[in-house]
C-alpha positions as CSV (number, residue, x, y, z in Angstrom):
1,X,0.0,0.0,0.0
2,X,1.3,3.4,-1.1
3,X,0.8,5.5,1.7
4,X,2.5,8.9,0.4
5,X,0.1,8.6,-2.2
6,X,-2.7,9.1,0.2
7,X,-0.7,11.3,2.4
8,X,-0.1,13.8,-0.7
9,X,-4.0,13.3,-1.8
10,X,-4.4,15.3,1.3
11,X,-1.8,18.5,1.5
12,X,-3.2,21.4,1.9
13,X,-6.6,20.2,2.8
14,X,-9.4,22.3,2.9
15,X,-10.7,21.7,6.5
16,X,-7.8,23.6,7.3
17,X,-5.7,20.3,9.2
18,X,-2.4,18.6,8.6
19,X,-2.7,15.2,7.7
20,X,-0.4,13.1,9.3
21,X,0.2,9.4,10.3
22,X,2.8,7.6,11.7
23,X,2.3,4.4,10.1
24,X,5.2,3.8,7.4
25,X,5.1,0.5,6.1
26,X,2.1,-1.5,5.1
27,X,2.5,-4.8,3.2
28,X,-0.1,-7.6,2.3
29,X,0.7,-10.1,0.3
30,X,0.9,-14.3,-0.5
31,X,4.0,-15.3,0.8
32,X,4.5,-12.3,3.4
33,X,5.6,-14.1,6.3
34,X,8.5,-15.7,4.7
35,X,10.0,-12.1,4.5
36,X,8.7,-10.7,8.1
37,X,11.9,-9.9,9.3
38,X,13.4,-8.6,6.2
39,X,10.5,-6.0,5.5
40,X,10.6,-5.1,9.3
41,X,14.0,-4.4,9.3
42,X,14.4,-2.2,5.9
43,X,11.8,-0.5,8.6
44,X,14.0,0.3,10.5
45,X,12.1,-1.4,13.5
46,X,14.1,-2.1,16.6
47,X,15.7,-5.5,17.4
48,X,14.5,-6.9,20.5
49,X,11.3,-7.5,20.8
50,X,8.1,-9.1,22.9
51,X,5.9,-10.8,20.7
52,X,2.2,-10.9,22.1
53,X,-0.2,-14.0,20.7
54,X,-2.7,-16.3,21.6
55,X,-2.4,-19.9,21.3
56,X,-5.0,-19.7,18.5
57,X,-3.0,-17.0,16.2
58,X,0.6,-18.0,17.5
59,X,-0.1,-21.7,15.7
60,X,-1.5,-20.2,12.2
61,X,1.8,-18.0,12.2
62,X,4.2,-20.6,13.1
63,X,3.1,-23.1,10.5
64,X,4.0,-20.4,8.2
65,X,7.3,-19.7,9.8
66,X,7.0,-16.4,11.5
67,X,9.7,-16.5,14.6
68,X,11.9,-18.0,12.8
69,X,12.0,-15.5,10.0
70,X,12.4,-12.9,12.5
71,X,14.9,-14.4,14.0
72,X,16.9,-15.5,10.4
73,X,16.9,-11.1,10.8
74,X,18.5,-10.6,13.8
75,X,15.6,-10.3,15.5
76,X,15.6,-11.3,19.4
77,X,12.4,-12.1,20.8
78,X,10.7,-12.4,24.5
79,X,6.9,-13.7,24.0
80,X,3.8,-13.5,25.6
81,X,1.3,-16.1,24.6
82,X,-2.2,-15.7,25.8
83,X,-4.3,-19.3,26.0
84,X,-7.5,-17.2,24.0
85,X,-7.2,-13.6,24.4
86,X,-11.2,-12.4,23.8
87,X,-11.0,-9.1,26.0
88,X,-8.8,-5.7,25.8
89,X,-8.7,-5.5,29.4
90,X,-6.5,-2.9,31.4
91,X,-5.4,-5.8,33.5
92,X,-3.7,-7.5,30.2
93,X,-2.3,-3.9,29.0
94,X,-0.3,-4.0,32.2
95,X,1.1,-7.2,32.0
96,X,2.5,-6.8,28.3
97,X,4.1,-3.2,29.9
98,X,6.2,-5.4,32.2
99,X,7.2,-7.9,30.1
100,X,8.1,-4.9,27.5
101,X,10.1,-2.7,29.8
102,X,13.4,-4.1,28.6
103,X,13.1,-4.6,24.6
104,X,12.6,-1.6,22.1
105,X,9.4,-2.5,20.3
106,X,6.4,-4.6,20.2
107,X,4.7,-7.2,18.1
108,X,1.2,-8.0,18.1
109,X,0.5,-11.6,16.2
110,X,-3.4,-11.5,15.9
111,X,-6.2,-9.0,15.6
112,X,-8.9,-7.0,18.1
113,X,-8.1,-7.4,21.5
114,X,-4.8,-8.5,21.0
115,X,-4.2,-5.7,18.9
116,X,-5.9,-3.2,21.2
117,X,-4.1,-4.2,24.6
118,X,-0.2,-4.0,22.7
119,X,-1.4,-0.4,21.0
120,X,-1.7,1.2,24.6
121,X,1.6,-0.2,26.1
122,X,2.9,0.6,23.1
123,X,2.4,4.1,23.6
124,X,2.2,4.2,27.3
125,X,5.8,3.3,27.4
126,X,7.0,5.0,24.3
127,X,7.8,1.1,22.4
128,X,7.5,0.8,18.5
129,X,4.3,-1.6,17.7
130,X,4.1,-3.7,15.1
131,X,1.0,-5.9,13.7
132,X,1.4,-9.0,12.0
133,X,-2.4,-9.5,10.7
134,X,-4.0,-13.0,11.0
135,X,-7.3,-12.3,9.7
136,X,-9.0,-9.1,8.5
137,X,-11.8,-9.0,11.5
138,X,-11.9,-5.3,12.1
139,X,-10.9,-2.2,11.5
140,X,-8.8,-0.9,14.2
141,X,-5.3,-2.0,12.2
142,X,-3.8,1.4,12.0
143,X,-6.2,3.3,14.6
144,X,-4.3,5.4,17.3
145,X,-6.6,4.8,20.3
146,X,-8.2,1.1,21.6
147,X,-11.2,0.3,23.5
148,X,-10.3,-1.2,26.7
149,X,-12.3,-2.2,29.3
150,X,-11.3,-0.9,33.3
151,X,-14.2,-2.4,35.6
152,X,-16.1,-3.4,33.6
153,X,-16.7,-0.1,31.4
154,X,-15.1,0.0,27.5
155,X,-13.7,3.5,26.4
156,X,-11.5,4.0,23.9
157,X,-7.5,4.9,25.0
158,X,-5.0,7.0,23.6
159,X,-2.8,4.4,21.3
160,X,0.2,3.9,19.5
161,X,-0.5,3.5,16.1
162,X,1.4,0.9,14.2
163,X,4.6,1.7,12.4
164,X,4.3,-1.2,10.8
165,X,1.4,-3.1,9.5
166,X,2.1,-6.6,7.4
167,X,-0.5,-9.9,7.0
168,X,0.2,-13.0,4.7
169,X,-3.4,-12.8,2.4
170,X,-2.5,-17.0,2.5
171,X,-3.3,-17.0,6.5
172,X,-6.3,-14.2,5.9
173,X,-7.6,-16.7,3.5
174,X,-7.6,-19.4,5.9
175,X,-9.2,-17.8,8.8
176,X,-12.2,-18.4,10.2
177,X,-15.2,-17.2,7.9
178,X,-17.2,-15.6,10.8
179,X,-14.2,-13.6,11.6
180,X,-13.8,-12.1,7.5
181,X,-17.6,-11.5,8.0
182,X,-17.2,-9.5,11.4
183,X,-15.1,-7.4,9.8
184,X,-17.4,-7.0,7.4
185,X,-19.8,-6.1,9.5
186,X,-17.7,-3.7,11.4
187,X,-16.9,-2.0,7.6
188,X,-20.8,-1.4,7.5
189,X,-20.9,0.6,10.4
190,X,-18.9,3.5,8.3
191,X,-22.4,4.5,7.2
192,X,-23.9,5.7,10.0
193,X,-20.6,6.7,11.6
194,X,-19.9,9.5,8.5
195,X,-23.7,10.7,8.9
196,X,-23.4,11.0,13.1
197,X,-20.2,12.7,12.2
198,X,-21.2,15.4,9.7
199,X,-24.7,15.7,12.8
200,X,-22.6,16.9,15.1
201,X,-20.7,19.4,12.6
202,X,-24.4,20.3,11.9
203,X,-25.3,21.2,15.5
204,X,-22.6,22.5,17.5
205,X,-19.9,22.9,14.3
206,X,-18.0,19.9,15.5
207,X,-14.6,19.4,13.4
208,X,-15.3,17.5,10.4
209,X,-13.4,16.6,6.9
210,X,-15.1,15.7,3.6
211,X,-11.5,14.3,2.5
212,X,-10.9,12.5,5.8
213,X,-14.9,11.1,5.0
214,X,-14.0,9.7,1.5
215,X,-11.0,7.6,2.6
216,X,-13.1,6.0,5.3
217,X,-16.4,5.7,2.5
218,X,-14.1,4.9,-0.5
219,X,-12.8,1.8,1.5
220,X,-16.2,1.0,2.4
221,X,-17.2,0.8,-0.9
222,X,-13.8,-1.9,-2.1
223,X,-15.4,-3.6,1.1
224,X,-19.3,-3.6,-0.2
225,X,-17.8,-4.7,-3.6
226,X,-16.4,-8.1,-2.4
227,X,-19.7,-8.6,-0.5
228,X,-20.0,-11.9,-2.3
229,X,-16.5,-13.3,-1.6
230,X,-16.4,-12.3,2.3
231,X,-16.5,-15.8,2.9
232,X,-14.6,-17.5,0.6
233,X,-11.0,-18.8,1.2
234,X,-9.8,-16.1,-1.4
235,X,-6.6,-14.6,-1.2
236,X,-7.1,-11.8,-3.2
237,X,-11.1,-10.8,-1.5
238,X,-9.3,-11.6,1.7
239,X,-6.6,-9.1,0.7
240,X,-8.6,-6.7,-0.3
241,X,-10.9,-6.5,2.7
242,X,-7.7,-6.1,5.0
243,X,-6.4,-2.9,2.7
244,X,-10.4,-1.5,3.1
245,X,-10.1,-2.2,7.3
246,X,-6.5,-1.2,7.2
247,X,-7.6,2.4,5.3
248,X,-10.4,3.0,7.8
249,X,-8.0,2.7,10.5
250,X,-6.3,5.2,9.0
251,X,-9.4,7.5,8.7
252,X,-9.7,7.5,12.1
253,X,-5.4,8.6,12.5
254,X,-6.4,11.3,9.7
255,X,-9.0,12.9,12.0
256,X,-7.8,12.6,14.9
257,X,-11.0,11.0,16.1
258,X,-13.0,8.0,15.7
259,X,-15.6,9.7,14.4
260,X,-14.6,8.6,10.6
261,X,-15.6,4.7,11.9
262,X,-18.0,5.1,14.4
263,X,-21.2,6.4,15.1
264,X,-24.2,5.2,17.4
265,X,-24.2,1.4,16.5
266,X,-20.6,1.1,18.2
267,X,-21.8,2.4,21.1
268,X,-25.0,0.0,21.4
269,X,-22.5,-2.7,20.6
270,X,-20.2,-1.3,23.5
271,X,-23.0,-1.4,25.7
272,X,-24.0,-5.1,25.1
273,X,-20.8,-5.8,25.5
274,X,-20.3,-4.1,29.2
275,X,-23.7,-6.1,30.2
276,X,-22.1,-8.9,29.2
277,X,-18.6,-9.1,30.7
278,X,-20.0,-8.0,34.3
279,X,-21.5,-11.0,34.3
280,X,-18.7,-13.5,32.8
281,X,-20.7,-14.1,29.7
282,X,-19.0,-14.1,26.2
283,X,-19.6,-11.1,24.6
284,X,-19.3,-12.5,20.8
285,X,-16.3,-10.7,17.9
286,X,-16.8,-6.9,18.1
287,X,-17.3,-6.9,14.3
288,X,-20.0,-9.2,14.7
289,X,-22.3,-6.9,17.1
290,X,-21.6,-3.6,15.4
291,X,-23.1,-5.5,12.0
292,X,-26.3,-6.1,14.4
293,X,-26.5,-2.8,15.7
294,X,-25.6,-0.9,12.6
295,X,-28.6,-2.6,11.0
296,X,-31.0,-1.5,13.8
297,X,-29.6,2.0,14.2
298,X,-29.9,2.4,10.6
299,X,-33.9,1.2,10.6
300,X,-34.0,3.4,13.6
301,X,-32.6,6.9,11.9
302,X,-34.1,6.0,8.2
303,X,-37.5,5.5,9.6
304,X,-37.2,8.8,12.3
305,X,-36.2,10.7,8.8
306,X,-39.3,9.7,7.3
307,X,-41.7,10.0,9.8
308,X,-40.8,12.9,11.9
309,X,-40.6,16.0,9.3
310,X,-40.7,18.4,12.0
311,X,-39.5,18.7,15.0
312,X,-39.7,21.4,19.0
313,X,-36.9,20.4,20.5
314,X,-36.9,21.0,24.1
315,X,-33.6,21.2,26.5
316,X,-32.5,17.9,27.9
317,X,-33.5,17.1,30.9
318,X,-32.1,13.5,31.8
319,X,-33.5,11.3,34.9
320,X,-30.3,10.7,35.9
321,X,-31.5,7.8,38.3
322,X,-33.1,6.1,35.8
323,X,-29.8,6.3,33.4
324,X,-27.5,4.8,36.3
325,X,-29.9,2.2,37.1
326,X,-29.3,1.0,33.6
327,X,-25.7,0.9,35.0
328,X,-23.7,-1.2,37.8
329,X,-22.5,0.8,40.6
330,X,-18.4,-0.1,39.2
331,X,-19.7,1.8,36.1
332,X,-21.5,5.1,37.4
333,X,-18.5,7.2,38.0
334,X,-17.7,7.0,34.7
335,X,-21.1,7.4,33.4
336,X,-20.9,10.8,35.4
337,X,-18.1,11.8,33.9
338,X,-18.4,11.3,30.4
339,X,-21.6,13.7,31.3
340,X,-20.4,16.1,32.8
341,X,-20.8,18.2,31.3
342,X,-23.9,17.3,29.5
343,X,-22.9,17.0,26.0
344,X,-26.3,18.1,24.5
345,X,-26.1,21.5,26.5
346,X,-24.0,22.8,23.7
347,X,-26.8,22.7,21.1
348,X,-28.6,25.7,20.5
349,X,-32.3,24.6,19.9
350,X,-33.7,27.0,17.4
351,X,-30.6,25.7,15.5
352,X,-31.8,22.3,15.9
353,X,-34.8,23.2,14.4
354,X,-33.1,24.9,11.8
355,X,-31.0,22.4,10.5
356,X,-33.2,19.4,10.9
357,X,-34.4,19.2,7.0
358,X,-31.2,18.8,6.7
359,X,-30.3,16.3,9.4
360,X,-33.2,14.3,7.4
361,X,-31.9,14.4,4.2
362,X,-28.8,13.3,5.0
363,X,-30.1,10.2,6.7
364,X,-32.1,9.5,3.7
365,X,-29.7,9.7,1.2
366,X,-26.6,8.5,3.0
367,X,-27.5,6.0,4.7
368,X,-28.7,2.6,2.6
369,X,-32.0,1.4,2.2
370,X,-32.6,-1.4,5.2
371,X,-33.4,-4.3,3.0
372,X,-30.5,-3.8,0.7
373,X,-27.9,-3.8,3.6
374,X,-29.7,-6.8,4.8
375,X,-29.1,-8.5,2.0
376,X,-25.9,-7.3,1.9
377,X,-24.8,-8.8,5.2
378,X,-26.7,-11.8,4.5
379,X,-24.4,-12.6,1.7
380,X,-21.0,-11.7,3.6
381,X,-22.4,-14.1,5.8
382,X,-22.8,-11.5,8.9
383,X,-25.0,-12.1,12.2
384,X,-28.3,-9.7,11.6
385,X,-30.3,-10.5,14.6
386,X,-29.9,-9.9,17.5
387,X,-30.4,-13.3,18.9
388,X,-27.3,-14.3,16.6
389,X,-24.9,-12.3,19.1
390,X,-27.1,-13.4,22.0
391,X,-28.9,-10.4,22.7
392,X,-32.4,-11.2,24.4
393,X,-34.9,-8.4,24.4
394,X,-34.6,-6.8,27.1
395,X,-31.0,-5.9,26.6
396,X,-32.0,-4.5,23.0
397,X,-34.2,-2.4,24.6
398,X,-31.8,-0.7,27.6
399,X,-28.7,-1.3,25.0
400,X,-30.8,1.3,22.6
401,X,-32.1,3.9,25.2
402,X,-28.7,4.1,27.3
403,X,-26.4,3.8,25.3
404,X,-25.3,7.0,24.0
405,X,-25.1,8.1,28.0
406,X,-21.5,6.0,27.7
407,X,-20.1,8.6,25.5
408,X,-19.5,12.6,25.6
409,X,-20.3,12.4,21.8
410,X,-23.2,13.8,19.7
411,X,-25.3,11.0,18.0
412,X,-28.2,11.0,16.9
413,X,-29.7,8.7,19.4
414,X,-28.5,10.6,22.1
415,X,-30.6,13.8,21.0
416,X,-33.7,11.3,20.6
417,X,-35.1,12.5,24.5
418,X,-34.9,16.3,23.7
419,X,-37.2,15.6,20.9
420,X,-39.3,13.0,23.0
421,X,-38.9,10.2,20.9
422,X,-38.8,6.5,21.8
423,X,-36.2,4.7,19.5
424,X,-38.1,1.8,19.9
425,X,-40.9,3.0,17.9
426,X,-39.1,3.2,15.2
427,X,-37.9,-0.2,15.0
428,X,-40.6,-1.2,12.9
């Protein structure tokens, strides 16, 4: 991938920013992981290393020879090797610090979590990172910030983003097919992520980039144009999906901000996903529930643009007891602070009134038709119920009214009170 292509696509950008990322190398390819080690040290990347893995991606890169091309490098390498690594918890960020405090970078041998926990020690204690792809699940490759989750509530961290980014399409190929469809399903999302984005720039002039949008929606579309080859054991689709999740990530570096890749339907997924590991329960691949949610928040926001063509906003007015008891007590404090203050106190509301035939028509013409996204997902081969990512009813219905109190963002769902709407009745 020629990244001073898209860097130089972006010089003297209109929105008035400087581009940058600090991602320099990014190579996918058949065959990769035969020349790890020489690609990572034309890099320039340091010597001594910890590599982090779980037992699951540590075996699909040693049948193809990983360590031992590092090491046919120079390389020198300390490992961590998790038995199943499923959460990005703060607990497992501090143990790769201490095993990291003596070598000069890091290498994270997997995707998600693994990926998430080696990013913030990475850039807590100033280490190179390094990820060596084994299947294109998501699209946090290159993002500079991780969700973690510190008892029991997920917010996203300052990161290190990558300075190197390489995957073997031969191992992407091979990987589990619901994996390639979660990160399918977490490519989806970019939808209603751009349109919560350019809301927010709407009401209270938040910082937003039209360029910045079409890297994120251009990779969207390679993504929505391998729809029917998600699943196969292709090298080139599986290829090409990683570049799309790879470019998204790098959306997010471009902005500064998630906003690029995320919009309300992470944040339902987020909250699911809290419920869940409170009480020890598995809370399925991330890419997996944002597909869900993404296809409820976008029946949600279509059908509020159709039916509600005006609107008399009033100021919000939360029942704070009522939002924490959607909470545990572990979670509250930071419920309270990622609301105070209250984010929705920054919109003016004649404004809101103003803009609203505007707010509409972007929903309706950005954001896709539900049945055709359905059947898009349905042919990646993507959970789209909510009983596929073992989500009862109930915690549908507190996942979509309290959700967007675990951000100090503006989404659309989280403006849904001061126009006393129920997104529930728009489900249908």
């Amino acid at each position: 991938m020629d990244l001073q292509v898209l860097l130089d696509s972006l010089k003297n950008c209109p929105c008035g920013k400087e581009h940058t990322f600090d991602t320099k190398v990014v190579e996918i390819y058949s065959g990769l992981t035969a020349d790890a080690g020489k690609i990572l040290d034309r890099a320039g990347f340091p010597k001594k290393l910890l590599l982090v893995a779980d037992d699951n991606t540590f075996g699909v890169s040693e049948k193809r020879g990983l360590t031992a091309a590092l090491a046919g490098s120079g390389f020198e390498l300390k490992k961590l090797i998790y038995k199943d690594m499923k959460y990005a918890r703060v607990e497992q960020v501090r143990e790769v610090e201490a095993l990291a405090a003596d070598v000069e970078g890091i290498i994270s041998v997997g995707t998600g979590s693994l990926n998430d926990i080696c990013r913030v020690a990475s850039f807590e204690l100033g280490k190179k990172f390094c990820i060596f792809a084994t299947a294109p699940s998501m699209d946090g490759f290159a993002s500079d910030t991780a969700p973690i989750i510190e008892n029991n509530f997920k917010t996203s961290w300052k990161a290190r983003q990558p300075m190197v980014i390489l995957a073997d399409t031969a191992i992407l190929a091979e990987s589990p097919a619901e994996l390639k469809s979660a990160g399918y399903g977490d490519m989806v999302a970019k939808y209603l992520g751009i349109v919560d984005w350019k809301i927010a720039h709407l009401l209270i002039n938040e910082y937003y980039c039209q360029n910045v949008a079409n890297v994120t929606m251009n990779a969207l579309k390679k993504c929505i144009s391998l729809t029917d080859r998600v699943t196969e054991k292709n090298e080139e689709a599986a290829g090409a999906i990683m570049e799309a999740l790879v470019l998204s990530g790098l959306g997010m570096k471009l902005a500064t901000s998630s906003r690029p890749a995320s919009g309300a339907e992470h944040v339902v997924s987020h909250y699911w996903e809290c419920y869940k590991v409170t009480r020890g329960i598995w809370p399925e691949f991330h890419g997996k529930k944002v597909g869900v949610a993404t296809l409820l928040v976008n029946r949600i926001y279509r059908n509020i643009a159709k039916r509600v063509k005006s609107i008399d906003p009033v100021p919000d007015a939360p029942d704070w007891p009522d939002v924490y008891s959607h909470f545990t007590p572990e979670q509250i404090p930071d419920v309270k602070k990622l609301n105070d203050p209250n984010i929705c106190d920054e919109i003016d509301l004649d404004h809101f009134r103003a803009v609203w035939p505007e707010i509409r028509r972007l929903i309706l013409t950005e954001l896709p038709d539900d049945e055709v996204l359905l059947d898009e997902m349905k042919r990646a081969g993507c959970a789209v119920t909510p009983e596929e990512v073992h989500v009862d009813r109930q915690l549908l219905e507190d996942g979509l009214r309290y959700h967007a109190y675990m951000r100090h963002r503006i989404i659309l769902t989280r403006l849904l009170p001061m126009l006393r709407l129920d997104p529930l009745d728009f489900l249908d």
